[in-house]
C-alpha positions in Angstrom: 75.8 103.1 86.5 77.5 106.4 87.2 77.4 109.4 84.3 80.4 110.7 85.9 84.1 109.7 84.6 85.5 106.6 86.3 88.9 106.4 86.7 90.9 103.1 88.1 94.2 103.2 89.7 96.3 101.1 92.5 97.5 102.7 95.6 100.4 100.5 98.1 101.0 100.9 101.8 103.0 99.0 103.9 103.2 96.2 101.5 99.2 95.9 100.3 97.9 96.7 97.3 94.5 97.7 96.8 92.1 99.0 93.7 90.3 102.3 93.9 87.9 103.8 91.8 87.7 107.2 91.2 84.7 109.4 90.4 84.8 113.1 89.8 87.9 115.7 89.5 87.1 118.5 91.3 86.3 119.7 95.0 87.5 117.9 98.3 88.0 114.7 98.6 85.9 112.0 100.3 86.6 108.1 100.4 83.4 106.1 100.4 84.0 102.5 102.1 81.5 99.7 100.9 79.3 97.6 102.4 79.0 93.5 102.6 78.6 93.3 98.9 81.2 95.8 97.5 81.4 98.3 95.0 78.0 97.5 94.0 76.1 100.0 91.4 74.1 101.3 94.4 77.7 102.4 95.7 79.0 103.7 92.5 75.3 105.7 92.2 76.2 107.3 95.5 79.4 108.6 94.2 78.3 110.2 91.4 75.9 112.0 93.6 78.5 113.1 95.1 80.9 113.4 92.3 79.3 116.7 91.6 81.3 118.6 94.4 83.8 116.2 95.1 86.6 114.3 94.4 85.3 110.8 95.4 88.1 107.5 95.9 86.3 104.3 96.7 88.7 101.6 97.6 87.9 97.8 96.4 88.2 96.3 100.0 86.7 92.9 98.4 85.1 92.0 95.3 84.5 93.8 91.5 83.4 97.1 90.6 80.3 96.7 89.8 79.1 93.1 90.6 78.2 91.5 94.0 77.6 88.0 94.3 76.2 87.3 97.9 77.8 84.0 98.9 81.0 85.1 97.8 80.6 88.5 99.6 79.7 87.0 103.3 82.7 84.5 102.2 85.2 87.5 101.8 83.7 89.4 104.7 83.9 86.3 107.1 87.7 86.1 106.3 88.0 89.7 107.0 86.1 90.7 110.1 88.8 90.0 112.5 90.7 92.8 110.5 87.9 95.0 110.5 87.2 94.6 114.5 90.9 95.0 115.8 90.5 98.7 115.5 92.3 99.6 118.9 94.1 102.6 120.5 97.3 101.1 120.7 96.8 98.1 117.7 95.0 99.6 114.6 93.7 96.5 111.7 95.9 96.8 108.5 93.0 98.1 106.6 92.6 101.0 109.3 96.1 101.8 108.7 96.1 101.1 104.7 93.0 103.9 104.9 94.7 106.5 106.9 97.9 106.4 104.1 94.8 106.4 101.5 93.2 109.5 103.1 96.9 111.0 102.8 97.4 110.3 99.5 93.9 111.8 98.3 94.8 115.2 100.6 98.3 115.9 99.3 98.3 118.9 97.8 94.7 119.8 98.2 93.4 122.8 100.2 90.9 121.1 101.8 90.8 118.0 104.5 89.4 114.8 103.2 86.0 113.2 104.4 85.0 109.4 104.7 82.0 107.5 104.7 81.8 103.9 106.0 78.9 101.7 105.6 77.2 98.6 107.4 80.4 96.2 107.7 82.7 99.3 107.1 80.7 101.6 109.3 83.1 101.3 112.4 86.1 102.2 110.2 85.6 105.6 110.2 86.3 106.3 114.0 90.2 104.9 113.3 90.8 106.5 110.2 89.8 110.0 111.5 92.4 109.8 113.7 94.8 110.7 110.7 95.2 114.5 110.8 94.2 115.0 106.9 90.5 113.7 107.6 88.1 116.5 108.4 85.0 114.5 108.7 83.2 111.2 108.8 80.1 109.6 108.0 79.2 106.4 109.6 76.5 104.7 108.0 74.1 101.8 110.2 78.1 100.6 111.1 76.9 97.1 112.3 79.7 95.0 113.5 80.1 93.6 115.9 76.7 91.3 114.4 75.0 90.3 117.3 71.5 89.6 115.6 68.9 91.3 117.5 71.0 92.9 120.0 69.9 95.9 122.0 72.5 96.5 123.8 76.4 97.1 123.3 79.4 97.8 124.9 82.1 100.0 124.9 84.6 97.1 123.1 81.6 95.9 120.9 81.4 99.5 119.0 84.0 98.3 116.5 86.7 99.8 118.7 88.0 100.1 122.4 86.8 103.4 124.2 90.1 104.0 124.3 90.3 104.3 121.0 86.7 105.9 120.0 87.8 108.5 123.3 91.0 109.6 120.5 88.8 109.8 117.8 86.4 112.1 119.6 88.9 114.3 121.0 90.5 114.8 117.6 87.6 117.5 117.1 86.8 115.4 113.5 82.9 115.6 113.4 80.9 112.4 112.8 77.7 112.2 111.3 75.5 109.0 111.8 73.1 107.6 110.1 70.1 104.6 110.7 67.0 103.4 110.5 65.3 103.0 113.9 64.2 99.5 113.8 67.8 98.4 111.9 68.7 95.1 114.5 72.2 95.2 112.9 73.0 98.4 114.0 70.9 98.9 117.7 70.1 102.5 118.6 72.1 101.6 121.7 75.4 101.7 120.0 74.4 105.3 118.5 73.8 106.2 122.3 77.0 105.3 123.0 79.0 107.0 120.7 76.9 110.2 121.6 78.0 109.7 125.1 82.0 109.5 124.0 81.8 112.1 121.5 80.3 114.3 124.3 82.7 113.6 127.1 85.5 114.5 124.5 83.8 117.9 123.4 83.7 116.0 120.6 80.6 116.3 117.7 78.5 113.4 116.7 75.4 114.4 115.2 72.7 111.6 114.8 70.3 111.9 111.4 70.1 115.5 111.5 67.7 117.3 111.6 66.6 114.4 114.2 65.7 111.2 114.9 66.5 107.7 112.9 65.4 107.1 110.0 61.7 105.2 110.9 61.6 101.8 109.4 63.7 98.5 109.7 65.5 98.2 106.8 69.6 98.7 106.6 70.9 100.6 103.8 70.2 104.2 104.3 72.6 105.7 101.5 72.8 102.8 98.7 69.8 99.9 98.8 67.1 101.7 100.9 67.7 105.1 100.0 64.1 105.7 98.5 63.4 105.1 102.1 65.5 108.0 103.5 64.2 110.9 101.8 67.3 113.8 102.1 69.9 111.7 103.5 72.2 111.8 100.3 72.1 115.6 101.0 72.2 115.3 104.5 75.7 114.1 103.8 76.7 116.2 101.1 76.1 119.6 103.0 77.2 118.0 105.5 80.6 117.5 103.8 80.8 120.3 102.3 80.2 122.4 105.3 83.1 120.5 107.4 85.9 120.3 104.5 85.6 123.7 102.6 85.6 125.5 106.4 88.9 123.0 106.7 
């Protein structure tokens, strides 16, 4: 569990009321989305890492603080894909929108931008919420919808979002790091290829693994579960973040 200070509290938006746990008081702030199995203590282990120079908000999106139960995860996530997928230009999910009025609320009166980090499920979710002007940068973490098991191959729709809407998120200038393991199934290098090729035609900046390549291996998890396996990637992410918000 985190040595850090947690702090609960609620935050509404257009009617929905969510949980989020807070670690850490000072420095920018940065909203960590989690993966399938929800705040899990690999999650809340990755905040306080970061907790030492930021301001860290993790929203409950499903499940407990601290526990994960497997069936009931997949259960929850099953009920919410659809609103995780509908991330269009023109049509954002609720959660998308819910996230953009959470990155708001953790900017006001702050002198820096905010940054985000999705992972796995929430991996997409970046590439909507950046479009909110108080979000300075974004880490997107083996984002692996849609799950196509084995897939090697995507398209422009099957990123999570339409190009129409990953073409905005490029050309709002917000840099996006990404992260993966080579042989990860779930998230095929194809769809990093992809969003390289957007970000580019935008001017936009998508940097993949610095200081290069994917992460070698097949397993999934390269900031919570399988992070022994990544050696550097926690830093990756917070100089990353640092470098992005404190020049914001």
């Amino acid at each position: 569990m985190p040595a850090a200070p947690l702090a609960e509290y609620s935050f509404t938006y257009d009617g929905v009321t969510r949980d989020v746990v807070r670690v850490g008081d000072g420095g920018p702030a940065v909203i960590v989305l989690h993966e399938l199995f929800g705040v899990s203590e690999t999650c809340l282990e990755l905040a306080d890492f970061l907790s030492t120079d930021f301001q860290v908000h993790l929203p409950v999106l499903f499940g407990s603080p601290g526990r994960s139960s497997p069936v009931a995860a997949i259960g929850r996530a099953l009920c919410v894909r659809r609103e995780l997928t509908l991330l269009s230009a023109d049509r954002s999910s609720p959660i998308a929108g819910w996230l953009r009025a959470l990155a708001r609320h953790a900017a006001a009166g702050a002198a820096f931008r905010v940054g985000v980090i999705g992972m796995c499920l929430t991996g997409g979710l970046v590439f909507p919420v950046v479009l909110d002007p108080s979000v300075g940068a974004a880490v997107a973490a083996q984002p692996s919808l849609p799950w196509r098991p084995g897939s090697t191959t995507v398209t422009a729709d099957e990123l999570g979002d339409t190009a129409a809407a990953m073409a905005q998120a490029a050309a709002t200038g917000t840099p996006v790091l990404g992260l993966r393991f080579a042989g990860d199934s779930t998230c095929p290098g194809s769809r990093f290829d992809r969003l390289q090729a957007v970000y580019r035609e935008r001017a936009g900046t998508f940097l993949r693994n610095p200081p290069g390549g994917d992460y070698p291996g097949t397993r999934h998890s390269t900031l919570t579960d399988h992070v022994d396996q990544t050696p550097g990637a926690r830093d990756t992410v917070r100089a990353f973040l640092l470098d992005h918000l404190e020049a914001g």
